[in-house]
C-alpha positions, 0 to 999 in steps of 0.5 A, a space after each residue: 693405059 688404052 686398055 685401062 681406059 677401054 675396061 672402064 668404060 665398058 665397067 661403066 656402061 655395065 652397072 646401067 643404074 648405078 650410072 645413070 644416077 651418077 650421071 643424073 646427078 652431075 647433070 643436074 649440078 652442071 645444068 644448073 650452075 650454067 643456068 645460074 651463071 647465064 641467068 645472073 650474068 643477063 641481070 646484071 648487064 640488064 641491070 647496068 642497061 637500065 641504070 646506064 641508059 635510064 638514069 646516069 648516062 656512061 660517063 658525067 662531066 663536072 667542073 674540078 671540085 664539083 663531087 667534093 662540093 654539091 651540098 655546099 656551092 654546086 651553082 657555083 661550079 658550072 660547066 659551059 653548055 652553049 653548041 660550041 662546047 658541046 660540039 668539042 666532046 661530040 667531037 671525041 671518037 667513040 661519043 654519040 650525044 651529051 646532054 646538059 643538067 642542071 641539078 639544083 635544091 629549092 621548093 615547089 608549091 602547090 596550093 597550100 602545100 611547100 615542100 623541099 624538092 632535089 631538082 634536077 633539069 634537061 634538055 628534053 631531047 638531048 637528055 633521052 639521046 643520052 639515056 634512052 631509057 629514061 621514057 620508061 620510068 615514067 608512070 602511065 599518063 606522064 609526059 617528059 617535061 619540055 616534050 609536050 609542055 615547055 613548062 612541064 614539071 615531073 614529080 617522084 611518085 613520093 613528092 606528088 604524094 606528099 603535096 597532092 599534086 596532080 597532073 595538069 596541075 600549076 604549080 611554083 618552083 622556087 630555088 635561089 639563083 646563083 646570086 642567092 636571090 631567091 627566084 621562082 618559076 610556074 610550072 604545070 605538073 606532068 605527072 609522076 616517075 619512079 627513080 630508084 636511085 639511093 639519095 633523095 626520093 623527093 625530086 623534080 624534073 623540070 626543062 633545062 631552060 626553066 632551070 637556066 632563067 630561074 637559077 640565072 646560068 643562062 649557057 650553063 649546066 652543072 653537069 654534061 652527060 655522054 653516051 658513048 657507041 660501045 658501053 665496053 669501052 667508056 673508060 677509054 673514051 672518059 679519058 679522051 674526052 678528059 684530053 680534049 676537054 683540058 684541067 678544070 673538069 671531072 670526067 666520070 664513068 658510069 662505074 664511079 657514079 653508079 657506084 652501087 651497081 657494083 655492091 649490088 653485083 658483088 652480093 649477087 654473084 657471092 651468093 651465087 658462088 656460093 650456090 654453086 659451090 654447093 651443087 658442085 661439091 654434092 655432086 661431086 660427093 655423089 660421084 666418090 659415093 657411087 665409086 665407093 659402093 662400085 669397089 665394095 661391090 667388086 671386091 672379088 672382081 678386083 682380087 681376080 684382077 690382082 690375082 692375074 697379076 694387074 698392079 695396085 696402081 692398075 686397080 688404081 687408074 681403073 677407078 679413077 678411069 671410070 669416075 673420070 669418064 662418068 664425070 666427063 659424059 655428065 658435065 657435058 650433057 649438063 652443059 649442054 642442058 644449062 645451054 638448052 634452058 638459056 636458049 629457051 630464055 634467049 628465044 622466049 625472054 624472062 621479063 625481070 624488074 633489073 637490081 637498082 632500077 625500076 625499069 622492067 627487062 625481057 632478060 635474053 641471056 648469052 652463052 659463055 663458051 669459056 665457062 661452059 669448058 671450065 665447068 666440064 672440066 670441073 665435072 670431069 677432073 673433079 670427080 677424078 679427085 673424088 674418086 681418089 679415095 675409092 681408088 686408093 680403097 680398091 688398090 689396097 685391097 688384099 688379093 686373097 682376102 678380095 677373093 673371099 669377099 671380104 
């Protein structure tokens, strides 16, 4: 068997051509399937960041009922939002911050124009310690309500268009307060966001206190949002947090909010798979034809062999030798190039607008060493399985028919 191996490898190194368009073949197919992996895994961790960070938060606090009933009573269904509740959850091992929200419907009048408007209200700096991100999707010129101005007021970039609204700009929220009596707020406008969330794009940014006095939850919210230390583990956390806080709440991860993360994850790496069945399947293709025109060239070689006595399964072994040492070198140096363009976006960066967000990311891929063993040791068995069929062809051959070239 050592010898077996020995002779092939010295039949490989001996058609140098034939080899290296083996081997350029298979790096190629390696390479980019790494790439294509690295790449698509970034975007998606990016794309989570954004989403996470930027808009939901990793894990959302409602009162029991609270998803089952937001068109119908959401004012109805409040959470506590005073220091002491707040301080239980920031309490809870693996939490860093909790914000309070309140998302609430109404209007927002600006001069002659009354639109509806899908509010929403934060404490401005518990809100961007929860979501970090979330400066970011603000437009050039734009201040995060409650910063800057106590009456602040952002818009979508689709309701400032519709009602011509202005930075700087006075304007009346009305809503109905928990009562159902209708209540109104002025507001200054400061400037525009973009949200690339699905649902509503006409919405409202306002202070949580403006909320509070307007929808008369003063100490309340209709939701908590939590950052946690370590975004692998929130579903551990999301279930302390559920035994510390008791019945009566619903404790949600980023996962069942942002459930469109995944949908969207889902088509990208079936379309990825795809790809990378192809280029792995014409690579392989490659190798068995390349095997091929190996044994129709070395048919008198291979009768020789036979004629010396060397077995059919001999003649066999060889050639699968062979293609298994070409596809082992070329997976290899294919992985090591697929390495090679990750470290270079690793180092330098991709800048990328994240799927579901609207926030640009410099994308700094990782390296997935399983993954990088699992393609070699695609590239070297699976063009030993291609190879069976040349191998099969080689072994059958007669020795003095071999010997005639035929």
């Amino acid at each position: 068997m050592g010898r077996l191996f020995l002779l092939a490898i010295r039949n490989v190194l001996r058609n140098r051509r034939r080899t290296a368009i083996t081997l350029a073949a298979l790096v190629v197919g390696v390479g980019v399937t790494v790439s294509i992996h690295g790449l698509l895994d970034a975007l998606q961790r990016a794309s989570i960041d954004g989403v996470v960070n930027g808009q939901t938060g990793a894990i959302q606090v409602h009162r029991t009922g609270y998803s089952d009933n937001i068109l119908a009573s959401p004012l109805h269904l409040t959470v506590p939002a005073d220091e002491a509740f707040l301080a239980r959850i920031r309490a809870v091992p693996g939490v860093t911050a909790v914000a309070a929200r309140i998302s609430f419907s109404g209007l927002v009048n600006v001069g002659e124009e009354t639109l509806f408007v899908s509010a929403f209200a934060v404490d401005p700096k518990a809100e961007l310690e929860v979501v970090p991100l979330r400066l970011k999707t603000l437009n050039p010129g734009a201040t995060f309500p409650g910063v800057e101005l106590a009456d602040g007021m952002l818009l979508t970039t689709e309701l400032a268009r519709a009602i011509d609204g202005q930075a700087g700009v006075e304007a009346a929220l009305l809503s109905s307060d928990v009562d159902g009596v209708l209540s109104g707020e002025l507001v200054h406008l400061s400037g525009t966001m973009n949200l690339n969330l699905p649902g509503e794009k006409k919405v409202g940014l306002v202070p949580l206190a403006i909320a509070q006095r307007l929808l008369k939850l003063d100490g309340r919210a209709t939701e908590l949002v939590i950052a946690v230390e370590e975004l692998d583990d929130v579903r551990a956390v999301a279930a302390r947090v559920r035994e510390a806080l008791g019945a009566g709440y619903e404790v949600q991860t980023w996962h069942e909010v942002a459930w469109f993360i995944a949908q969207n994850q889902g088509r990208q790496n079936f379309i990825a798979g795809f790809v990378i069945v192809v280029f792995t399947l014409l690579m392989l293709l490659g190798v068995a034809n390349t095997m091929l025109m190996s044994v129709l060239e070395r048919t008198r070689e291979i009768g020789t062999m036979m004629a010396l006595g060397v077995t059919r399964r001999q003649i066999s072994s060889l050639i699968v030798f062979e293609a298994l040492t070409v596809g082992a070198i070329g997976a290899v140096v294919g992985a090591l190039a697929g390495v090679g363009v990750l470290l270079y976006f690793n180092a330098w960066g991709l800048e990328v607008l994240a799927p579901a967000s609207n926030i640009p990311f410099v994308l700094k891929p990782s390296i997935d060493l399983k993954y990088l063993l699992r393609m070699v040791l695609i590239g070297a068995v699976g063009a030993a399985i291609f190879a069976l069929y040349p191998a099969r062809r080689a072994a059958n051959l007669r020795p003095v028919e071999a010997l005639a070239g035929q």
